[in-house]
PDB file of N, CA, C and O in Angstrom, chain B, residues numbered from 101:
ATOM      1  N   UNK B 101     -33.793  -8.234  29.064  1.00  0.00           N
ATOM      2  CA  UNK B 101     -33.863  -7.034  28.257  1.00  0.00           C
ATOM      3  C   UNK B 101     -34.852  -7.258  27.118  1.00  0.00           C
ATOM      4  O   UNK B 101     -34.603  -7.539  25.945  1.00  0.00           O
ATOM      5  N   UNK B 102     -35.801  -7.109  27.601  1.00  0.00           N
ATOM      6  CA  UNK B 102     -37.005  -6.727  26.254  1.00  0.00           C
ATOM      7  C   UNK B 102     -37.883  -5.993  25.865  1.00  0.00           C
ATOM      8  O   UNK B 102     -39.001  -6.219  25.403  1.00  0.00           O
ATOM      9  N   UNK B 103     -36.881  -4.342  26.237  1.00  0.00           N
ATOM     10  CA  UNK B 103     -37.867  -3.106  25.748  1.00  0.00           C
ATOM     11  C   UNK B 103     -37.764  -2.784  24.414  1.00  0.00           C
ATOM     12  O   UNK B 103     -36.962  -3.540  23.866  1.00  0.00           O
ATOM     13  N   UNK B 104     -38.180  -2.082  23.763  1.00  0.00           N
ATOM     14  CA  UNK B 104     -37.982  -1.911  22.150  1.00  0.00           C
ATOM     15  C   UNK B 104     -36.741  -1.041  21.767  1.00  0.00           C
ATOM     16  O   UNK B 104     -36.656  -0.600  20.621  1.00  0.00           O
ATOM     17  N   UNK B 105     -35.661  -0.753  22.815  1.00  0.00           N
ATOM     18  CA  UNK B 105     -34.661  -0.151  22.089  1.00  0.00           C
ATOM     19  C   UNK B 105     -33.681  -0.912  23.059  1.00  0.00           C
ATOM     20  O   UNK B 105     -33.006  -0.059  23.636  1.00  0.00           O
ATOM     21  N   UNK B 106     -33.339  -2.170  23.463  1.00  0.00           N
ATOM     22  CA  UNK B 106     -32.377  -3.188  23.979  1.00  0.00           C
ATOM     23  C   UNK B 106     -32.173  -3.942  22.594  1.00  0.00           C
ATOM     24  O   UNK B 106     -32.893  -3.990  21.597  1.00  0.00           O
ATOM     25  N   UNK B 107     -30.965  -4.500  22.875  1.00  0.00           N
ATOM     26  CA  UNK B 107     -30.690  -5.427  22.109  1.00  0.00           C
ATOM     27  C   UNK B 107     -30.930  -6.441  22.446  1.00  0.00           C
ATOM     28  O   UNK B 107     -30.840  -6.725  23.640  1.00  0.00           O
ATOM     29  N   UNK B 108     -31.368  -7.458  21.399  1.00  0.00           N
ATOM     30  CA  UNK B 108     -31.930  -8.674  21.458  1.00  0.00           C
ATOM     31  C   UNK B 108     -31.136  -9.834  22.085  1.00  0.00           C
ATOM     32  O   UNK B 108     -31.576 -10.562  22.975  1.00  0.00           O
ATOM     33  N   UNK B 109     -29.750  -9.938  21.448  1.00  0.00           N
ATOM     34  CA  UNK B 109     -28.740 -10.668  21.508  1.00  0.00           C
ATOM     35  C   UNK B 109     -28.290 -10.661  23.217  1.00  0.00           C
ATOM     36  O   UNK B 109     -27.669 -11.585  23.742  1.00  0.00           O
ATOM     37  N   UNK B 110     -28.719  -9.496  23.887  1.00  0.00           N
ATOM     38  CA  UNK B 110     -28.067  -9.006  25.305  1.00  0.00           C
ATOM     39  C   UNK B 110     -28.712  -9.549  26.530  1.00  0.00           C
ATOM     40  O   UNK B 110     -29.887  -9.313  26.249  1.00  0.00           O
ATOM     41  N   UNK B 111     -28.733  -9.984  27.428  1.00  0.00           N
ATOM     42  CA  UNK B 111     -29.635 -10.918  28.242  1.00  0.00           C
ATOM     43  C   UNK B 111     -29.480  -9.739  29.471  1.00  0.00           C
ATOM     44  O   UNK B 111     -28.715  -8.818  29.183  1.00  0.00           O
ATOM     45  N   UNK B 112     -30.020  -9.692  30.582  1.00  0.00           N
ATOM     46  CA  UNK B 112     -30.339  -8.215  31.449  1.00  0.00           C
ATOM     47  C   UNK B 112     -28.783  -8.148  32.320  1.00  0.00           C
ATOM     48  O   UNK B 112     -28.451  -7.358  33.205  1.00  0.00           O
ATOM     49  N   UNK B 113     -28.227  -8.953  31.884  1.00  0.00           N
ATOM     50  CA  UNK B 113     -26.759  -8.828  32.556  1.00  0.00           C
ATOM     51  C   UNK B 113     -26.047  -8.387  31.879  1.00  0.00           C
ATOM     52  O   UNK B 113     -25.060  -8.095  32.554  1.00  0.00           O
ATOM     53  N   UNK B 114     -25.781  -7.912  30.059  1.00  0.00           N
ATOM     54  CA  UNK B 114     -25.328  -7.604  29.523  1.00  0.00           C
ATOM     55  C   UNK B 114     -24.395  -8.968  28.751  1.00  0.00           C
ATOM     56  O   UNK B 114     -23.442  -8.821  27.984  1.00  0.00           O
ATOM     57  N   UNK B 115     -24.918 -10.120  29.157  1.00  0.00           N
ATOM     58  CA  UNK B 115     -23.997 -11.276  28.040  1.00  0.00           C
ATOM     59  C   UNK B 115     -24.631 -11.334  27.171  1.00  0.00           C
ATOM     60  O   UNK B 115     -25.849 -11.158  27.136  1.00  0.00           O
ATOM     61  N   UNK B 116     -23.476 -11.756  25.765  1.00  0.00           N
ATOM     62  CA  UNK B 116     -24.431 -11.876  24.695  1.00  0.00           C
ATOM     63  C   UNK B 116     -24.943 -13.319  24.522  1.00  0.00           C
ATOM     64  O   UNK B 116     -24.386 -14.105  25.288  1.00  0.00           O
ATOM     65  N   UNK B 117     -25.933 -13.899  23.647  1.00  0.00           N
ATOM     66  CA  UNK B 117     -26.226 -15.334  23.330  1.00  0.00           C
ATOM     67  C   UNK B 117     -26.705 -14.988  22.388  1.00  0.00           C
ATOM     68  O   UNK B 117     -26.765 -13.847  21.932  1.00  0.00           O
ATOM     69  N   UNK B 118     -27.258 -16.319  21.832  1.00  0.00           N
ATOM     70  CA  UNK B 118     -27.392 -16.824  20.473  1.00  0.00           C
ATOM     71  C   UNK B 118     -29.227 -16.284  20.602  1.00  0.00           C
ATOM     72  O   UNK B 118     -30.000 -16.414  21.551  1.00  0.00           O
ATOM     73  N   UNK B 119     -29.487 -15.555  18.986  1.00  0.00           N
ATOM     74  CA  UNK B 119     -31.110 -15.210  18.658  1.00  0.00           C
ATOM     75  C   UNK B 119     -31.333 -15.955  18.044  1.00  0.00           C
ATOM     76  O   UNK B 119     -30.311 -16.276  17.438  1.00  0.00           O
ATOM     77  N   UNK B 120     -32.603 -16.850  17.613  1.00  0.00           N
ATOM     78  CA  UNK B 120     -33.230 -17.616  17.270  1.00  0.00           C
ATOM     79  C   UNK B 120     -33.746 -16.103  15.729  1.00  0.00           C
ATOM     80  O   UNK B 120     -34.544 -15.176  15.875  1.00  0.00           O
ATOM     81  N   UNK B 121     -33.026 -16.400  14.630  1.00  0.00           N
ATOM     82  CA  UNK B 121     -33.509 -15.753  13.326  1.00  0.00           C
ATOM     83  C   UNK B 121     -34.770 -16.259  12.759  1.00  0.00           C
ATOM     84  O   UNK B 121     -35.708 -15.479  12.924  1.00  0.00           O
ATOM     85  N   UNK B 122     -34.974 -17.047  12.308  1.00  0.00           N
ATOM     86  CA  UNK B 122     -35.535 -18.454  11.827  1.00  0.00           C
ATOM     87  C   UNK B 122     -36.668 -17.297  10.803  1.00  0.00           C
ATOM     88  O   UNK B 122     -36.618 -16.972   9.617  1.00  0.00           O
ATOM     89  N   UNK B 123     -37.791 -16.863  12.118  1.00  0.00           N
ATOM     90  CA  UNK B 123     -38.865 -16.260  11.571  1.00  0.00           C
ATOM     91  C   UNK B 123     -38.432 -14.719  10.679  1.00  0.00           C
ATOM     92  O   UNK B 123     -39.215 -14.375   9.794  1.00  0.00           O
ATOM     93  N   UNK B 124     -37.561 -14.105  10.868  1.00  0.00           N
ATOM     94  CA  UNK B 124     -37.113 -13.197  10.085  1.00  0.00           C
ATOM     95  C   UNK B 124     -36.802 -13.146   8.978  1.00  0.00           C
ATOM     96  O   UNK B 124     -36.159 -14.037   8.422  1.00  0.00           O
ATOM     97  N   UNK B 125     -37.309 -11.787   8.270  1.00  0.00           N
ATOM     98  CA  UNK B 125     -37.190 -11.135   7.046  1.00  0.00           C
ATOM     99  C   UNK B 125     -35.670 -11.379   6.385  1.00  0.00           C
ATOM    100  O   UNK B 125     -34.689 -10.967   7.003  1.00  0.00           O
ATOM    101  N   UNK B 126     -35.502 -12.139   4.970  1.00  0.00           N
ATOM    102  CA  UNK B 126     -34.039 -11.554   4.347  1.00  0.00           C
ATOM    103  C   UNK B 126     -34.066 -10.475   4.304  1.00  0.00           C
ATOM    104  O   UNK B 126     -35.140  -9.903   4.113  1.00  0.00           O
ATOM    105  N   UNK B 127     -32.919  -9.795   4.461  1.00  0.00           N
ATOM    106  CA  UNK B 127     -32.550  -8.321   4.400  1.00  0.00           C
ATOM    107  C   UNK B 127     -31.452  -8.600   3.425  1.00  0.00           C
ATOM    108  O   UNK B 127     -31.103  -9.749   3.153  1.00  0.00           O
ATOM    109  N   UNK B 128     -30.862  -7.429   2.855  1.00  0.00           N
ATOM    110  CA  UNK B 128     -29.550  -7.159   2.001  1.00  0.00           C
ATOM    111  C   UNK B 128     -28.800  -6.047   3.203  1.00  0.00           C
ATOM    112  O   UNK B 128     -29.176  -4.896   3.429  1.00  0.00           O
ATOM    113  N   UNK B 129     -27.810  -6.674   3.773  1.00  0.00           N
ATOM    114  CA  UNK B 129     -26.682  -5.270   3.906  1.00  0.00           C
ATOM    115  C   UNK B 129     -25.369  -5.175   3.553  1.00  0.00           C
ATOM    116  O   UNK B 129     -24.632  -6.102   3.216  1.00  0.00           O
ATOM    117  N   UNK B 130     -25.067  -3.844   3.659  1.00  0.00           N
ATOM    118  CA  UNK B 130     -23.701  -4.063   3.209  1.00  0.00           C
ATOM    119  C   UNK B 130     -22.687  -2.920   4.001  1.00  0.00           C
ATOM    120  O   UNK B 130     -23.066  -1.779   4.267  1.00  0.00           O
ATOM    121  N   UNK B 131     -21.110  -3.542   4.374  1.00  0.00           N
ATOM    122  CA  UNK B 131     -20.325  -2.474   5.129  1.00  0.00           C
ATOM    123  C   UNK B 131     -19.454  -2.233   4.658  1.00  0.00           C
ATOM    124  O   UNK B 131     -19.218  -2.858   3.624  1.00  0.00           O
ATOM    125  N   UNK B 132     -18.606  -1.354   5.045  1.00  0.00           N
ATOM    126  CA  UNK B 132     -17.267  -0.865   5.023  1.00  0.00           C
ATOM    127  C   UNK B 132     -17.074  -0.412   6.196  1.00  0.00           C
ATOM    128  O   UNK B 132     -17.651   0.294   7.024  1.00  0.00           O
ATOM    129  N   UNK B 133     -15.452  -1.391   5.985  1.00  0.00           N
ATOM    130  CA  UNK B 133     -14.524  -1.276   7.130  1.00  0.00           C
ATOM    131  C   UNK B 133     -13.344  -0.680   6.582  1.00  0.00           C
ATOM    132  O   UNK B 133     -12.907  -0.753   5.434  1.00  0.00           O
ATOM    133  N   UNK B 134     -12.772   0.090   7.863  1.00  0.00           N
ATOM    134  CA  UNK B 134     -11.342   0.503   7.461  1.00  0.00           C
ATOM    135  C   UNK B 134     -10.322   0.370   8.770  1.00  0.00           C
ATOM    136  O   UNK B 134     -10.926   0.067   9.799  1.00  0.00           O
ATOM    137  N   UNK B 135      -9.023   0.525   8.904  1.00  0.00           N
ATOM    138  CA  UNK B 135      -8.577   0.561   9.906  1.00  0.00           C
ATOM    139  C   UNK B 135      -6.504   0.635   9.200  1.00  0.00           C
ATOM    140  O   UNK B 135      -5.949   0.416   8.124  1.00  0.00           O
ATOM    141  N   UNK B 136      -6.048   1.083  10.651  1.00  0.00           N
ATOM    142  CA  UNK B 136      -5.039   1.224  10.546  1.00  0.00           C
ATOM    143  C   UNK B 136      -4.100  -0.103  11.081  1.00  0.00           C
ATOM    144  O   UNK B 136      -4.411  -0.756  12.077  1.00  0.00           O
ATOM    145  N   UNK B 137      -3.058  -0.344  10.355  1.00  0.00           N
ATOM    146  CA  UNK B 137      -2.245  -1.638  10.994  1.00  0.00           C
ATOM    147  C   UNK B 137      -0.378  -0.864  11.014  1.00  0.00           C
ATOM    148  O   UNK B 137       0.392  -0.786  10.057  1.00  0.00           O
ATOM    149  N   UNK B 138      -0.129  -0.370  12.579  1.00  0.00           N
ATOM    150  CA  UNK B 138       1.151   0.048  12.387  1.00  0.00           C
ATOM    151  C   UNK B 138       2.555  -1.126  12.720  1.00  0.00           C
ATOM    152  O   UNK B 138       2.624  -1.928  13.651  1.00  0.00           O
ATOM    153  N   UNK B 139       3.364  -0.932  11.842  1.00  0.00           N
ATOM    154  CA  UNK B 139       4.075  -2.283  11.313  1.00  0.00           C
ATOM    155  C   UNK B 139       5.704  -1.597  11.585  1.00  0.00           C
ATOM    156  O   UNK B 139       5.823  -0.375  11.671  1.00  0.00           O
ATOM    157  N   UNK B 140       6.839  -2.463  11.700  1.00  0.00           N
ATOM    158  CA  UNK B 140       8.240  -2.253  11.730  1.00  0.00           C
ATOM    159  C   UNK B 140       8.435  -2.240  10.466  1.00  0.00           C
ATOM    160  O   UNK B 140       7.757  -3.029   9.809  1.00  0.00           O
ATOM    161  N   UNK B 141       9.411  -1.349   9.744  1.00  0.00           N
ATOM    162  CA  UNK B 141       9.907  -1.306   8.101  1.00  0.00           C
ATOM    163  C   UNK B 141      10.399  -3.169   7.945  1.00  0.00           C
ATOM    164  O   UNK B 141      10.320  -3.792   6.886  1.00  0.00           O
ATOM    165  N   UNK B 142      10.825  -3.682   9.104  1.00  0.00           N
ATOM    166  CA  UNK B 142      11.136  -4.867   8.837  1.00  0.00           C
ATOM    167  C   UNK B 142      10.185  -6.179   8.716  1.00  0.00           C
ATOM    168  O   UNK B 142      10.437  -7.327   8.351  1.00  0.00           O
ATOM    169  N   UNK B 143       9.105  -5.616   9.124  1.00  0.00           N
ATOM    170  CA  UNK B 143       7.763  -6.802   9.053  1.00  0.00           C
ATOM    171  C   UNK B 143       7.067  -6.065   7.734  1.00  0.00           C
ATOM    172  O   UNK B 143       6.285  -6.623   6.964  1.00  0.00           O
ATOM    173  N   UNK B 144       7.380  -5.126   7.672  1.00  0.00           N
ATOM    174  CA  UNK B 144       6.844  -4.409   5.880  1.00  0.00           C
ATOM    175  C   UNK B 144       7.822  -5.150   4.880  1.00  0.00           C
ATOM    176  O   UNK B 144       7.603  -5.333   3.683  1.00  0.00           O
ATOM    177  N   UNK B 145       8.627  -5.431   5.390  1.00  0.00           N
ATOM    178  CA  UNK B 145       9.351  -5.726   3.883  1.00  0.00           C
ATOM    179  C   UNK B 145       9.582  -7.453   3.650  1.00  0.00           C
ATOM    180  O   UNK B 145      10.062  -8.035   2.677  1.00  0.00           O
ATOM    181  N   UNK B 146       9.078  -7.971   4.860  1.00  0.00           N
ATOM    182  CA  UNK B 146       8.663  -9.262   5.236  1.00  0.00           C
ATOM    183  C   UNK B 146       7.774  -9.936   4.310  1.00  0.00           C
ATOM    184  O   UNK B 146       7.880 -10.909   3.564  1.00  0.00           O
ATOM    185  N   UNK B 147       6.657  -8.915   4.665  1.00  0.00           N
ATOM    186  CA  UNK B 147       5.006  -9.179   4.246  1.00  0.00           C
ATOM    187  C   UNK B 147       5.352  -9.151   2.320  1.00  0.00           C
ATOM    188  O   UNK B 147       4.994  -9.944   1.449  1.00  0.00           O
ATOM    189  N   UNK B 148       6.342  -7.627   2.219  1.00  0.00           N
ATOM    190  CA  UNK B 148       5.974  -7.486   0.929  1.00  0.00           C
ATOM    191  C   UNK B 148       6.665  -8.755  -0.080  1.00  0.00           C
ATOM    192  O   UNK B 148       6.189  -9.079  -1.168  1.00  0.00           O
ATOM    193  N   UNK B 149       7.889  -9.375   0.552  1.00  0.00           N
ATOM    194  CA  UNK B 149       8.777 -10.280   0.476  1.00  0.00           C
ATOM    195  C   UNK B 149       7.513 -11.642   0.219  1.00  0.00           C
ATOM    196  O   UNK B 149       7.405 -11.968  -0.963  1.00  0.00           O
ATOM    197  N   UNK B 150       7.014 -12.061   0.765  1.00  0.00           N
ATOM    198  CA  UNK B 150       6.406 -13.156   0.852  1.00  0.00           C
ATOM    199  C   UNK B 150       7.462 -13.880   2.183  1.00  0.00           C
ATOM    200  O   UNK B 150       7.342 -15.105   2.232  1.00  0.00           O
ATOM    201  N   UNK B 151       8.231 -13.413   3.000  1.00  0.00           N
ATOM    202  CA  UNK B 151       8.737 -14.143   4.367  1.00  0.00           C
ATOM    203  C   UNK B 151       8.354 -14.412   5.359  1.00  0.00           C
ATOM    204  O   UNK B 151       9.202 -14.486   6.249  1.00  0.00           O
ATOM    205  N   UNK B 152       7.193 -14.640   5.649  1.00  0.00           N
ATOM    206  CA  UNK B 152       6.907 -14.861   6.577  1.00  0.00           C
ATOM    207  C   UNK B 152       6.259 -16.081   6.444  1.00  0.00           C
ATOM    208  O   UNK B 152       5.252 -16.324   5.779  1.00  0.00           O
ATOM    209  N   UNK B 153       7.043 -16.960   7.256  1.00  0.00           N
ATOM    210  CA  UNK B 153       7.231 -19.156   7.207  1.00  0.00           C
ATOM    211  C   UNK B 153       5.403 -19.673   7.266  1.00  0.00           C
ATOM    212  O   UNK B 153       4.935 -20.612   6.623  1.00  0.00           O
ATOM    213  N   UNK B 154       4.750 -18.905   8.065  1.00  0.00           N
ATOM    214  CA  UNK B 154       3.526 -18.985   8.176  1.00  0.00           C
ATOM    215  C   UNK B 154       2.443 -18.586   6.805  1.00  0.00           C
ATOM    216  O   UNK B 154       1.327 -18.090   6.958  1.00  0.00           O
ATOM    217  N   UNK B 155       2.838 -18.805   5.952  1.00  0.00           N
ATOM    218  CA  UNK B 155       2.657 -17.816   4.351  1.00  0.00           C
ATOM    219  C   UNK B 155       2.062 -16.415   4.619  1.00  0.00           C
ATOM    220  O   UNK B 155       2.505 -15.587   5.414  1.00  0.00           O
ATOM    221  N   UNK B 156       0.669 -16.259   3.588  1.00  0.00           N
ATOM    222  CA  UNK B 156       0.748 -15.018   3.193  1.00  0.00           C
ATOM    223  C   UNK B 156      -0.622 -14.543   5.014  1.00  0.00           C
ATOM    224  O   UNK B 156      -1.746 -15.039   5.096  1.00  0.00           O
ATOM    225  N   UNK B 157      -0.104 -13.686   5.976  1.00  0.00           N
ATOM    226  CA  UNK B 157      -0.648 -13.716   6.751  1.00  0.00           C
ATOM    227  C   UNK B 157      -1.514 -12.377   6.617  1.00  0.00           C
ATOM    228  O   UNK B 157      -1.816 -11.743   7.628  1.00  0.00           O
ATOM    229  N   UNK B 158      -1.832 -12.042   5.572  1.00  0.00           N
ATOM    230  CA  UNK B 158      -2.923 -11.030   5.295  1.00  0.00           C
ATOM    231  C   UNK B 158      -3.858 -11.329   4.391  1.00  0.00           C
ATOM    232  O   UNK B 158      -4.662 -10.485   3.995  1.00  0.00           O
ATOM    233  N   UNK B 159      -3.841 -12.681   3.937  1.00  0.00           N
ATOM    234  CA  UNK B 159      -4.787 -12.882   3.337  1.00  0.00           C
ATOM    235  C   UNK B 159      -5.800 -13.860   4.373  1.00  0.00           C
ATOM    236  O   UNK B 159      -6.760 -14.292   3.735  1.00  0.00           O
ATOM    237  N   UNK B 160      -5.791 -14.318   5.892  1.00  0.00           N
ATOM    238  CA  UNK B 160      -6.444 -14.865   6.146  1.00  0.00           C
ATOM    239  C   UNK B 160      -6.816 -13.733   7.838  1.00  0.00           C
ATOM    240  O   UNK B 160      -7.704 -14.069   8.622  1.00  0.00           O
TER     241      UNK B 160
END
């Protein structure tokens, strides 16, 4: 895949691999993400608890 609107990363089978950056421009970007996480009142009050043995599992 190396017409000017393929992705680079995509090889003509559609796997991805690793691009060689090296020669490229710094750029600045920046995102926002959002998303929904639906939970049992009992894993809500878990989380808000600090109970869960594995610690705080929303901060990683």
């Amino acid at each position: 895949m190396t017409t000017e609107n393929s992705f680079t990363h995509l090889d003509d089978k559609g796997q991805a691999h690793m691009v060689d950056v090296t020669d490229r421009d710094v750029s600045i970007r920046t995102a926002t993400a959002s998303g929904w996480v639906k939970l049992s009142s009992t894993v809500v009050e878990l989380l808000r608890e600090g109970g869960v043995p594995k610690g705080d599992v929303l901060a990683t």
